[in-house]
VOPAGU-2260 file (C-alpha; in pm, 1 decimal, decimal comma):
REM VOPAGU-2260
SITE   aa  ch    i         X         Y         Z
SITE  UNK   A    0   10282,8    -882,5    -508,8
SITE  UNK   A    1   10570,5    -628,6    -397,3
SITE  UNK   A    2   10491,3    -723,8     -53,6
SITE  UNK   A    3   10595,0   -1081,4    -122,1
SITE  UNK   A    4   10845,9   -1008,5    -336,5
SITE  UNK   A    5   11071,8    -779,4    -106,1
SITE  UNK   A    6   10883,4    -838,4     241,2
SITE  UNK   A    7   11195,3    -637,0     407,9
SITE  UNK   A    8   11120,3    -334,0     251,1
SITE  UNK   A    9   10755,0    -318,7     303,1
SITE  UNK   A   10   10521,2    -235,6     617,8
SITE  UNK   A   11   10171,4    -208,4     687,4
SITE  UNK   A   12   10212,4     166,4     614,1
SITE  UNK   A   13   10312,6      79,6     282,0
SITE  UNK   A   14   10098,8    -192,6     244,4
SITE  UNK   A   15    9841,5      -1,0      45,7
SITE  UNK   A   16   10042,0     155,9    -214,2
SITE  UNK   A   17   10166,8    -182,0    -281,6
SITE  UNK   A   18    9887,8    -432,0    -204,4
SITE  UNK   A   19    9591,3    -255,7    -202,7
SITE  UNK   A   20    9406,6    -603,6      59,8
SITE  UNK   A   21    9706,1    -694,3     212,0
SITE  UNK   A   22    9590,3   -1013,6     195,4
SITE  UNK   A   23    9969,4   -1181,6     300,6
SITE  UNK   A   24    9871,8   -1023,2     601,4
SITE  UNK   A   25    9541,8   -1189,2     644,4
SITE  UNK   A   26    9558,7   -1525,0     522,3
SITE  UNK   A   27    9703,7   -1638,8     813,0
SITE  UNK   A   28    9416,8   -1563,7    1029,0
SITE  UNK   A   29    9107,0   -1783,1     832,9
SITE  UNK   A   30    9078,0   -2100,0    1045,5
SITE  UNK   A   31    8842,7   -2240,3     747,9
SITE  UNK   A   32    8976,1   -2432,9     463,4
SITE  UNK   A   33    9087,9   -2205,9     208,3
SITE  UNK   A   34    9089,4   -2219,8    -165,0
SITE  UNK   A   35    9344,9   -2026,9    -391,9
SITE  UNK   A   36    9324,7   -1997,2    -759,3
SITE  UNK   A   37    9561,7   -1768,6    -931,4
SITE  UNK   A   38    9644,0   -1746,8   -1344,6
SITE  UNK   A   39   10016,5   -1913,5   -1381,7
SITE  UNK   A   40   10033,0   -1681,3   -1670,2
SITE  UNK   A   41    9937,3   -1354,3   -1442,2
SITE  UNK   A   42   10155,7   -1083,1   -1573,9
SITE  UNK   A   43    9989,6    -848,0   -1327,2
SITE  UNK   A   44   10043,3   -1035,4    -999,1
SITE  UNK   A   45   10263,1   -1355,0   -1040,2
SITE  UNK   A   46   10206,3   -1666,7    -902,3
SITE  UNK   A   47   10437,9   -1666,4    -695,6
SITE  UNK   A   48   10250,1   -1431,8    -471,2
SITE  UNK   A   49    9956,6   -1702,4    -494,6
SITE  UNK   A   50   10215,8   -1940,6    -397,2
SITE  UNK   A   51   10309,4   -1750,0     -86,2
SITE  UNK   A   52    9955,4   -1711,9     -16,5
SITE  UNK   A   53    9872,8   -2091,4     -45,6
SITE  UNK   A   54   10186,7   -2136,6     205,4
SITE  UNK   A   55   10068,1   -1893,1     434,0
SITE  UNK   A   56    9750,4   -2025,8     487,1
SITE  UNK   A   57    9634,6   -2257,6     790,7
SITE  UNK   A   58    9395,6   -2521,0     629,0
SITE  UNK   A   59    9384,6   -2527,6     248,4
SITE  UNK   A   60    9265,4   -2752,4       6,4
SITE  UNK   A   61    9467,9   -2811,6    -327,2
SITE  UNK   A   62    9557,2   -2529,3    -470,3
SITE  UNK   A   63    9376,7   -2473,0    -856,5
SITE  UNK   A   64    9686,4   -2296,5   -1032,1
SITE  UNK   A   65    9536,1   -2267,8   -1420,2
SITE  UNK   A   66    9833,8   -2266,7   -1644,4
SITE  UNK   A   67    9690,8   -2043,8   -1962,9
SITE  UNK   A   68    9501,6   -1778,3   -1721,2
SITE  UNK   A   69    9628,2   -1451,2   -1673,0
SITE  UNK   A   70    9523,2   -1133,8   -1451,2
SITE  UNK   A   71    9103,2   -1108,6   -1560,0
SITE  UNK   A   72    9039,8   -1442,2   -1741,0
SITE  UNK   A   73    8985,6   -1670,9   -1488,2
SITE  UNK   A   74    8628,3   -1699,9   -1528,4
SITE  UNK   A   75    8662,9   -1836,2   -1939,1
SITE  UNK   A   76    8884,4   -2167,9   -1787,7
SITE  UNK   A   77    8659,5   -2464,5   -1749,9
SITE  UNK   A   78    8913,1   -2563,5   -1484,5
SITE  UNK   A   79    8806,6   -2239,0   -1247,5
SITE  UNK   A   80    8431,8   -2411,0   -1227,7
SITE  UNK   A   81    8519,4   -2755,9   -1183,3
SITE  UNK   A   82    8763,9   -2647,0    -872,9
SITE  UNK   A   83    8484,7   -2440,6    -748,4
SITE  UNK   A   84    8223,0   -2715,6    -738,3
SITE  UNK   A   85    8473,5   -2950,7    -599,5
SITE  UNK   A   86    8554,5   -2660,0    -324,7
SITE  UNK   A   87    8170,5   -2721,0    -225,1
SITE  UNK   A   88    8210,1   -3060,6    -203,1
SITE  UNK   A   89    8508,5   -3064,8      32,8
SITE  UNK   A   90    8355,2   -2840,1     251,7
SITE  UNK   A   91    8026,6   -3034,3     301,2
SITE  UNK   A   92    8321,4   -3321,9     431,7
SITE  UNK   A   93    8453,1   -3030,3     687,3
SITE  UNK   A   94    8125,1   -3000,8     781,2
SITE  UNK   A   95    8115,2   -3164,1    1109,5
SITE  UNK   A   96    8416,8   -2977,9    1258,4
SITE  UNK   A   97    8282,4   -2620,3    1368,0
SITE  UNK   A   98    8365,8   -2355,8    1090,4
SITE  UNK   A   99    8279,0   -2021,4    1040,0
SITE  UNK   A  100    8242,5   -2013,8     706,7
SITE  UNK   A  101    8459,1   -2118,6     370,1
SITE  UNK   A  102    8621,1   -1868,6     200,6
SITE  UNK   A  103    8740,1   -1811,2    -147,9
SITE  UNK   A  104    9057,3   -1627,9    -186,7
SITE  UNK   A  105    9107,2   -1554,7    -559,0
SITE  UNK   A  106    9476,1   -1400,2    -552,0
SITE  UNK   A  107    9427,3   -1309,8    -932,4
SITE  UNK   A  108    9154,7   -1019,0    -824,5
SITE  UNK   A  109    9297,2   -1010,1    -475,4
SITE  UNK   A  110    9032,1   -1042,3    -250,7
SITE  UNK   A  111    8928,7   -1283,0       8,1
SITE  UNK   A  112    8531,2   -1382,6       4,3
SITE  UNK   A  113    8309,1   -1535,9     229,7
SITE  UNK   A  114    8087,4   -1809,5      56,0
């Protein structure tokens, strides 16, 4: 999140101390639709970081931005599953274009996850 917030100040040699994935460095790179989810009410990482993520990224499908979640509780949001399964579905439609893989990238836990 400090990466986003003041990219000037920030380099890959700080990257860890601040952003322990760097995934705003990543994101950019997955040619495979990408799904973000992030907790609007994330007092640990805002949303605005999954925001900049979502920009960042080269294909994406909507965005799943659940208004009530916060840093750990995605998982309890009947919202998180139903944007999941839909996820699935809109990658069977990719699936005649030549992917590697899709990928989940949860901002809330930062990580980025092959599925």
């Amino acid at each position: 999140a400090m990466r986003v917030m003041f990219p000037d100040l920030m380099n890959k040699r700080t990257c860890k101390y601040f952003d322990s994935f760097c995934n705003i460095d990543k994101v950019d790179a997955i040619r495979s639709p990408v799904l973000v989810i992030h907790g609007v009410a994330d007092d640990v990482i805002g949303v605005e970081h999954g925001i900049e993520l979502y920009r960042r990224c080269y294909k994406t499908v909507d965005a799943c931005w659940i208004q009530a979640a916060g840093h750990n509780d995605l998982i309890i949001y009947p919202e998180y599953y139903e944007r999941l399964q839909l996820f699935i579905k809109e990658l069977r439609a990719y699936a005649n274009e030549e992917l590697e893989i899709g990928w989940i990238l949860c901002t809330t836990n930062l990580f980025i996850k092959k599925i």
